[in-house]
C-alpha positions in Angstrom: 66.9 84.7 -19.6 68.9 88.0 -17.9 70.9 90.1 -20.2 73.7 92.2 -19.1 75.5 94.9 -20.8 79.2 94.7 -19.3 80.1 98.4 -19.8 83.3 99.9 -20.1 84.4 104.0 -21.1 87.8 104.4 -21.7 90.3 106.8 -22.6 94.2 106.4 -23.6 94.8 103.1 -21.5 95.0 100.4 -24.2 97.0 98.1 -21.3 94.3 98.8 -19.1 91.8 98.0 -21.4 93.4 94.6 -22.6 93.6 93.7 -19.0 90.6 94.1 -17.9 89.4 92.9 -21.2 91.1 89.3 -20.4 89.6 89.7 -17.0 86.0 89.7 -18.3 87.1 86.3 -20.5 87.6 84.3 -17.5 84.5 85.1 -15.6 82.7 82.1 -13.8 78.9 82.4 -13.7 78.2 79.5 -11.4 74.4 80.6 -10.5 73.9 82.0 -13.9 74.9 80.1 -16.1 71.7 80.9 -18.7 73.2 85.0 -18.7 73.4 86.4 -21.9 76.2 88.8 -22.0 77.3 91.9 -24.4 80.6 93.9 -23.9 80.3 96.9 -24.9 83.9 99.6 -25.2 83.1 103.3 -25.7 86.3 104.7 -26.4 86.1 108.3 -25.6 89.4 109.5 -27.8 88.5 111.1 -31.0 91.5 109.0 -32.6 90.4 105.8 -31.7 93.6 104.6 -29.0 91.4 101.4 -28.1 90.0 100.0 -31.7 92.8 97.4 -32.1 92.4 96.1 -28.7 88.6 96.0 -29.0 88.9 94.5 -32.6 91.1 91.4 -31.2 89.3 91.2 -28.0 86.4 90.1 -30.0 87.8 86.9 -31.6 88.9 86.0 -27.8 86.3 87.1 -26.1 83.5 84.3 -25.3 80.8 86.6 -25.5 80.1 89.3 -28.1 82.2 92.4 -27.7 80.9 95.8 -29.0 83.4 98.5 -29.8 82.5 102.5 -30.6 83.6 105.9 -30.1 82.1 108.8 -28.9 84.3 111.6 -30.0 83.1 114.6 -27.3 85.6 114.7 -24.8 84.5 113.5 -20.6 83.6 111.3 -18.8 79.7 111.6 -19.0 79.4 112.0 -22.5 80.9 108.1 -23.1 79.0 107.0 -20.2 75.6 108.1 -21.8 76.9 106.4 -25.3 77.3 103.2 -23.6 74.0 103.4 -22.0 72.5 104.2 -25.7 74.2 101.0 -26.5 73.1 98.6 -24.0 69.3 99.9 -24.7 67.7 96.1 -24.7 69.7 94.6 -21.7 67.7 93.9 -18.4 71.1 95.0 -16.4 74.2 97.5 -17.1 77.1 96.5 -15.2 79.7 99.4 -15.3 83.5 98.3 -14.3 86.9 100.7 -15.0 89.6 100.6 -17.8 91.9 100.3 -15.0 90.4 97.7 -13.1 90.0 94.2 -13.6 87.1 91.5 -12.1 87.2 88.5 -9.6 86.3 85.5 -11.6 83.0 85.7 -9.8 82.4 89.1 -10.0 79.2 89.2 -12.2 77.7 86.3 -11.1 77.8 87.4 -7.4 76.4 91.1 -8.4 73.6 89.3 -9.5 73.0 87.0 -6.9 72.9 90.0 -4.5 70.3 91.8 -6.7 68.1 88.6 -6.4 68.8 88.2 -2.7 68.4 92.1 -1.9 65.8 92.9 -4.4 67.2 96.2 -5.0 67.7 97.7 -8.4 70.9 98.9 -8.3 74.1 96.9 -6.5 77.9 98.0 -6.1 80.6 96.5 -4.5 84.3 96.8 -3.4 87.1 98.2 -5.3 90.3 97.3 -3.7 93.4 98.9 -4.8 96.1 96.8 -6.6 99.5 98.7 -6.8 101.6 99.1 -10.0 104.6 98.7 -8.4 105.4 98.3 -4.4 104.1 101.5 -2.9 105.9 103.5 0.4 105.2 102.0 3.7 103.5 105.1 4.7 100.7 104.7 2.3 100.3 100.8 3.2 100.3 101.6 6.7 98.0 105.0 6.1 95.8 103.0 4.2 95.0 105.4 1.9 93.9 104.0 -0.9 91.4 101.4 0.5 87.6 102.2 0.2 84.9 102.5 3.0 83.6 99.1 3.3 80.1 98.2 3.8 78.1 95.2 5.2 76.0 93.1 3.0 73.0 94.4 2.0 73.8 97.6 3.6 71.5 100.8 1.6 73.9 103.4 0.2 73.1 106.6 -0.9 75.3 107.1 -4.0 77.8 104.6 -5.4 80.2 104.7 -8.6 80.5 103.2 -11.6 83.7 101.8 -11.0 81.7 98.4 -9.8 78.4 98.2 -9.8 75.1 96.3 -11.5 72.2 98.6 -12.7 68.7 97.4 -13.7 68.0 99.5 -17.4 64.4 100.1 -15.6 65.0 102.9 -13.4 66.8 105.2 -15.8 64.2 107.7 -16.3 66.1 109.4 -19.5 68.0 106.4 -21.0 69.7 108.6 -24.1 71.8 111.0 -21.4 71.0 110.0 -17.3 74.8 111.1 -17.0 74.9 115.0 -16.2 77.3 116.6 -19.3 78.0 119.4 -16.8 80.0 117.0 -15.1 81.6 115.6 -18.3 85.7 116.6 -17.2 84.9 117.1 -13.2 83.7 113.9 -12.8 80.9 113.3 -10.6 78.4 112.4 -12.6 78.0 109.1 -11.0 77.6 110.2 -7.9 74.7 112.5 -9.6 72.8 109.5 -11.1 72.9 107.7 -8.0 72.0 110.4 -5.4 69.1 111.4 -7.7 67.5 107.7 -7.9 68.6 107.1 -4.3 66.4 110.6 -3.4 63.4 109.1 -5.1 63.5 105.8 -3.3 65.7 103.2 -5.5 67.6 100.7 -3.0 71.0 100.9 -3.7 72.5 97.7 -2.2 76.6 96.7 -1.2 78.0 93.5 -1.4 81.1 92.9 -0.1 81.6 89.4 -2.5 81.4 91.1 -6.1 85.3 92.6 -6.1 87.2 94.1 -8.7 90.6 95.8 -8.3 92.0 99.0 -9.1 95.9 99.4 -10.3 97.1 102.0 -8.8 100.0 103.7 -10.9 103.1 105.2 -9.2 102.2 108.8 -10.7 99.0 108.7 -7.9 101.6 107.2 -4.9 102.5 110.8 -3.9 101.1 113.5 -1.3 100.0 115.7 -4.2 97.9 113.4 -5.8 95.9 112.3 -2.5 95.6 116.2 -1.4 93.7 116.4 -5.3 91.9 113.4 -4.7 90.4 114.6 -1.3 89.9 118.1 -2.7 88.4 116.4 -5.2 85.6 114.5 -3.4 84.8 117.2 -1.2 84.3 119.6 -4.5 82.6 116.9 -6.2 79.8 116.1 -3.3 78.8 119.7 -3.2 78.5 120.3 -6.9 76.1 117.6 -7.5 74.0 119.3 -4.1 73.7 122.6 -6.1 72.6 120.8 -9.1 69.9 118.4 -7.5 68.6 121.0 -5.0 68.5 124.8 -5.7 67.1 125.6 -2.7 70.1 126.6 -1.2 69.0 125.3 2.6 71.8 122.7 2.6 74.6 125.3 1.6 75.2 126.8 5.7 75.7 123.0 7.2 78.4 122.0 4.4 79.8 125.3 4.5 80.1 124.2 8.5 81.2 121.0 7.8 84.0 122.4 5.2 85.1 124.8 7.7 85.2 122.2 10.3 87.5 120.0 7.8 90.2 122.6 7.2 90.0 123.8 11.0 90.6 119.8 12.2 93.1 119.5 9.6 94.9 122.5 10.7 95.0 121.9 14.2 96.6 118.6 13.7 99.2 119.9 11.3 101.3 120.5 14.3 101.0 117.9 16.3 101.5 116.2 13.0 105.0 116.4 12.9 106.2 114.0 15.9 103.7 111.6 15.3 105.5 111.3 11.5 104.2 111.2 7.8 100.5 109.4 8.3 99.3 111.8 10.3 101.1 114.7 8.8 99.4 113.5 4.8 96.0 112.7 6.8 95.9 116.5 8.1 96.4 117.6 5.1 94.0 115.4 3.0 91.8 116.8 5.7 92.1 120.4 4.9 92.3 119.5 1.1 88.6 117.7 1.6 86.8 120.8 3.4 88.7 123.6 0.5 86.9 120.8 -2.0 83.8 121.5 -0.6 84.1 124.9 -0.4 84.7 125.9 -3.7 81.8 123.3 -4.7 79.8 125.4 -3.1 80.9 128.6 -4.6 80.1 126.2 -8.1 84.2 125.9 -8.7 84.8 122.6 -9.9 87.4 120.2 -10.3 88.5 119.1 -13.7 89.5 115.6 -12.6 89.5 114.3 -16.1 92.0 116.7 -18.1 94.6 114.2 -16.6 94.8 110.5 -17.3 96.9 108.0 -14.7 97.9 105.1 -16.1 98.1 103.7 -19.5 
């Protein structure tokens, strides 16, 4: 029989949390139906915001739900607790406090590790707005992810969807980087570094989940951050995984590149309306990221929470 931890950090979004909670109830597991399952909630607020929902999730819930709190404040500090709490599962299957599963969800990221034999799978998050969003960010598209074809090798992925076998964590009490803890990154991190030493990190494009987008990130600012945030994020988890410093002249390139492109098109920009004008600058915002990740500057992502 497989076991699967179903893990979930969270931080001041109770609604989030219950939704996805009741998203996780109605899961189908058509191919696996012999899957033992454990939820486990790491609550990373020192006053416990997601107790009560935890507590009454677990009289719903048809599988056993596990609820604790790691009081130091980020991101990689509750990730590590829930991987201290899984300790015993075969799999870790890490999903968002603001997302919410496909009915099949699990039981297709587990068919694809079977059919891929790789040891680590993600797949899609596709966005699901709050409330109806400006035209110009449907039409921009700017909150859907890079898509992938099945079975196609990543380097890195996220934890906002994605099915780890316990096995290949080689320090199991804290694989997520506390350097990273209010930056984020630390995903990206994990991933790069098993990806470097030869673990198969496999997409499928059937195991969805969605992502509700709030109307606080449906602005110009927020997307700029986001880019900037990416490029600064990439480039601090370089400097920590290889000191050698012979990567740091091609991303300097590349950054300078970005903000050169995105400068250039500023201009031309303005007749050809909004898209292109946000894209330009998302552009810039990406190579400045990655700039300052270089020079070790990082971005606190984490200090502010969207949603509730």
């Amino acid at each position: 029989m497989k076991t699967v931890a179903i893990c979930i950090a969270t931080y001041k979004r109770p609604q989030g949390l219950k939704r996805l909670l009741r998203s996780l109830s109605e899961l189908r597991l058509k191919e696996h139906s012999d899957v033992a399952i454990q939820i486990i909630v790491v609550d990373n607020d020192e006053f416990h915001t997601a107790r009560e929902i935890a507590h009454q999730w677990r009289a719903l819930s048809p599988w056993p739900v596990t609820y604790d709190v790691e009081p130091k404040r980020g991101i990689s500090h509750a990730r590590n607790r829930l991987v201290r709490l899984a300790t015993g599962n075969q799999f870790i299957a890490f999903i968002d406090d603001d997302e919410i599963a496909h009915p099949c969800w699990l039981d297709e990221l587990l068919s694809a590790q079977e059919r891929f034999r790789s040891k680590i799978v993600a797949g899609p998050v596709v966005p699901r707005f709050e409330i109806d969003p400006p035209t110009w960010i449907l039409n921009g598209r700017f909150f859907e992810r890079r898509q992938h074809r099945d079975g196609e090798l990543m380097d890195f992925a996220g934890t906002g969807n994605v099915l780890i076998k316990t096995s290949v964590m080689e320090n199991r009490a804290n694989p997520f980087d506390a350097r990273l803890a209010l930056s984020g990154g630390s995903d990206t991190l994990f991933f790069l570094r098993l990806s470097s030493k030869g673990v198969r990190i496999a997409y499928t494009s059937k195991a969805k989940v969605e992502e509700f987008v709030p109307p606080s990130r449906m602005t110009v600012g927020w997307l700029c951050k986001r880019a900037y945030r990416g490029g600064n994020t990439y480039n601090i988890c370089k400097h920590i995984i290889d000191d050698s410093k012979r990567w740091i002249p091609k991303r300097v390139l590349k950054g300078a590149v970005r903000i050169a492109m995105g400068t250039l098109l500023l201009f031309p920009a303005i007749f050809f309306g909004r898209i292109a004008f946000v894209k330009a600058l998302t552009t810039i915002s990406d190579g400045a990221g990655g700039l300052a990740g270089i020079a070790g500057k990082k971005y606190l992502e984490y200090e502010r929470i969207h949603g509730n």
